[in-house]
C-alpha positions as CSV (number, residue, x, y, z in Angstrom):
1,X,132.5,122.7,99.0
2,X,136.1,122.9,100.3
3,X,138.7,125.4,98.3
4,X,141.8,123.8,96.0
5,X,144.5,124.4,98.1
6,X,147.2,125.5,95.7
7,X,150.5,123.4,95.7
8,X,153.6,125.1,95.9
9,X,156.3,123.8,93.1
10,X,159.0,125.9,94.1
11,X,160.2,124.3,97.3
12,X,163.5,126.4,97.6
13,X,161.6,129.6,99.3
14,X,158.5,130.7,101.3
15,X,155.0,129.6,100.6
16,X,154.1,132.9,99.8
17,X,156.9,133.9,97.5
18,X,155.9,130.3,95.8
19,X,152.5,131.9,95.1
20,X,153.2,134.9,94.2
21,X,156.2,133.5,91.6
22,X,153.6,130.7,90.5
23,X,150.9,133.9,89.9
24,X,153.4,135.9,87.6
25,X,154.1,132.9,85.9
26,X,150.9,132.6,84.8
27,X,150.5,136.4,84.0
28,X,153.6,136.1,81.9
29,X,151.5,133.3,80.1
30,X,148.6,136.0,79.7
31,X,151.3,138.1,78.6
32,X,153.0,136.1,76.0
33,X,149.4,134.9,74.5
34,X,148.5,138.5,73.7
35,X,151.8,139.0,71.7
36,X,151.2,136.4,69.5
37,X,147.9,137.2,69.1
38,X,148.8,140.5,67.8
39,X,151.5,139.2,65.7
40,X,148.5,137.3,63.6
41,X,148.0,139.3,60.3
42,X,144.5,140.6,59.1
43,X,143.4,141.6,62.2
44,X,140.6,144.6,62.2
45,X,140.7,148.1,64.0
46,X,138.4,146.3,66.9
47,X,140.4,143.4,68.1
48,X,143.6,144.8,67.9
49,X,142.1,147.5,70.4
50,X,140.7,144.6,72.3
51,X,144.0,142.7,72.3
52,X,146.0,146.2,73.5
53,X,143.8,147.1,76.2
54,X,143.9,143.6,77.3
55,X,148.2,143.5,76.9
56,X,148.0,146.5,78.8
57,X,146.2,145.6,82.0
58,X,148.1,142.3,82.0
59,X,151.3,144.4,81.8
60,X,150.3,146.4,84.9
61,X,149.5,143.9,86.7
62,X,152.5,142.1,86.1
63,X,154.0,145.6,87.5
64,X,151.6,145.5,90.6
65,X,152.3,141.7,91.3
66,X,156.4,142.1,91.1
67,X,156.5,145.0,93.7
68,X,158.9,144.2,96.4
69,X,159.0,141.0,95.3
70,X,163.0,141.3,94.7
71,X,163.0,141.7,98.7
72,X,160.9,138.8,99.2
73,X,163.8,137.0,97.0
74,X,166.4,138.2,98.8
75,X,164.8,137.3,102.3
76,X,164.0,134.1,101.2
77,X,167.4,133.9,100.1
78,X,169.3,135.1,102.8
79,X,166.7,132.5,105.4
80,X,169.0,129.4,103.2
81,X,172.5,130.2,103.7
């Protein structure tokens, strides 16, 4: 079986700074979803630990995935002027 090639949506810089802005996208998703969940009332001891540990990884790998990428943003801008 032949891999999805993933399609780039952000045609104004490099393929790989399209990933990589596509892929914290998403995270921020991940990110966002865990908020509300925590925002829902009733929740017991268990899940809200679940839900923190789970806001927590998603946080430091939000951290991980954004290093350096301002340099990739400015290359990428300074390639179109």
């Amino acid at each position: 079986m032949k891999p999805v090639e993933k399609t780039h949506k952000i045609p104004y810089v490099s393929p790989t700074t399209a990933t990589l802005l596509t892929e914290l996208g998403e995270e921020c998703q991940h990110i966002l979803k865990h908020l509300s969940q925590l925002e829902q009332a009733g929740l017991g001891e268990d899940q809200v630990e679940t839900m923190l540990g789970e806001l927590s990884a998603a946080i430091l790998h939000v951290h991980e995935h954004t290093r350096d990428l301002d340099v990739l943003l400015d290359e990428d801008c300074t390639g179109h002027e």
